[in-house]
C-alpha positions in Angstrom: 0.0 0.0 0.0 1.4 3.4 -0.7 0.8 6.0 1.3 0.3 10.5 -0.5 1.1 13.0 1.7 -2.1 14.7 3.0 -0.4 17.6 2.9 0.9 18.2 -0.4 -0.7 14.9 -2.4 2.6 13.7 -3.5 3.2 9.8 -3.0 5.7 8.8 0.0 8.4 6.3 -0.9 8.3 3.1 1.4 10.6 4.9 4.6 10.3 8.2 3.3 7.4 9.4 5.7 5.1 8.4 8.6 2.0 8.4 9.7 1.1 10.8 12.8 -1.6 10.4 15.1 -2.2 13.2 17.1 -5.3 14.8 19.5 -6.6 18.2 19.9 -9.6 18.8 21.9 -10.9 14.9 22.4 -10.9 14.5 18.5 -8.4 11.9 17.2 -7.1 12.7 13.8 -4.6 10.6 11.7 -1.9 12.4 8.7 -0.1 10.7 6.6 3.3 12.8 5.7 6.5 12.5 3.9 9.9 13.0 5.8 9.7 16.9 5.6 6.2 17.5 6.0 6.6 15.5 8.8 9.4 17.0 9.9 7.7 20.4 9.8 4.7 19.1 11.6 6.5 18.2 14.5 8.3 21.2 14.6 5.3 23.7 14.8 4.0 21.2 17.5 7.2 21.3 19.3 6.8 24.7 20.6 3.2 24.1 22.0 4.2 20.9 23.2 6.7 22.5 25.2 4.3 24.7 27.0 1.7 22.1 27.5 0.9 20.3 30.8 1.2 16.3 30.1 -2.1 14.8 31.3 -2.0 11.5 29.9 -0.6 9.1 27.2 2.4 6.7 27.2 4.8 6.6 29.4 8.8 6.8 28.3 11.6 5.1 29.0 13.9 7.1 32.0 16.0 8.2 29.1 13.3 9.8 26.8 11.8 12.3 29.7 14.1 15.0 28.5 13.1 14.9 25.6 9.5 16.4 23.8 7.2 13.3 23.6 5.8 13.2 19.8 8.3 15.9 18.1 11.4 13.4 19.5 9.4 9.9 18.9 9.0 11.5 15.0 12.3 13.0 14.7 13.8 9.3 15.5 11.1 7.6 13.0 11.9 10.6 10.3 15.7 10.2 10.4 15.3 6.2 9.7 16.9 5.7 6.8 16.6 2.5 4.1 19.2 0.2 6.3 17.6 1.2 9.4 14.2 0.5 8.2 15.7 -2.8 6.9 17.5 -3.5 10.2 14.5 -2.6 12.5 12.1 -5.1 10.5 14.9 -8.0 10.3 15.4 -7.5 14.2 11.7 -7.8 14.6 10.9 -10.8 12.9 14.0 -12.5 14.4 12.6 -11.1 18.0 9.1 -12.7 17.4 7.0 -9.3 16.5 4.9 -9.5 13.2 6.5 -6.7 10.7 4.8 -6.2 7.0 7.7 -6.4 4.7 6.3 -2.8 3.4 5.1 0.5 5.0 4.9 1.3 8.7 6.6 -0.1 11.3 4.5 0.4 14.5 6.2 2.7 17.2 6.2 0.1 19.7 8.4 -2.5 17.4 10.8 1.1 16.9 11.1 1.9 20.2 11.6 -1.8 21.4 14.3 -1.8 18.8 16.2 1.0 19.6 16.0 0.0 23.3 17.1 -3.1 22.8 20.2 -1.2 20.9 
């Protein structure tokens, strides 16, 4: 399945972009976004995000509490690069999680990867 960029319409190359889910005011949206759309997104969001009170959500890992939530969870998944993407997916199927040999690899299965790294 290949994924346009909500933003723009062009298509996004299998690595090349994301798909964010985000909330504002109890209504769930979903974007789809290449690497600098993406990039931009989380940027803009960055500076509210900073401001903002945390009332919920997933918790991080000790390591990750400096760091902005969604703008530093994207900035990881939007610098992944062919052989990462490649590298993530082969550690997952040898690691027992089900990975789709094409488009998004689920932020639990990156950020299990990159702890276990």
């Amino acid at each position: 399945m290949e994924l346009t960029d909500d933003i723009d319409g062009s298509g996004i190359a299998d690595g090349a972009g994301e798909t964010i889910d985000f909330s504002v005011n109890g209504v769930d949206y979903r974007i789809d976004l290449r690497d600098k759309n993406a990039r931009e997104f989380h940027r803009k969001l960055g500076y509210y995000i900073e401001h903002a009170e945390r009332i919920g959500g997933r918790k991080r890992r000790a390591h990750s509490a400096a760091v902005l939530d969604a703008a530093a969870a994207a900035a990881k998944s939007a610098k992944s690069n062919p052989e990462q993407t490649r590298a993530i997916r082969e550690w997952a199927n040898a690691n027992g999680h089900q990975v789709s040999d094409r488009g998004r690899i689920p932020s639990s299965i990156v950020e299990a990867f990159h702890t276990a790294h």
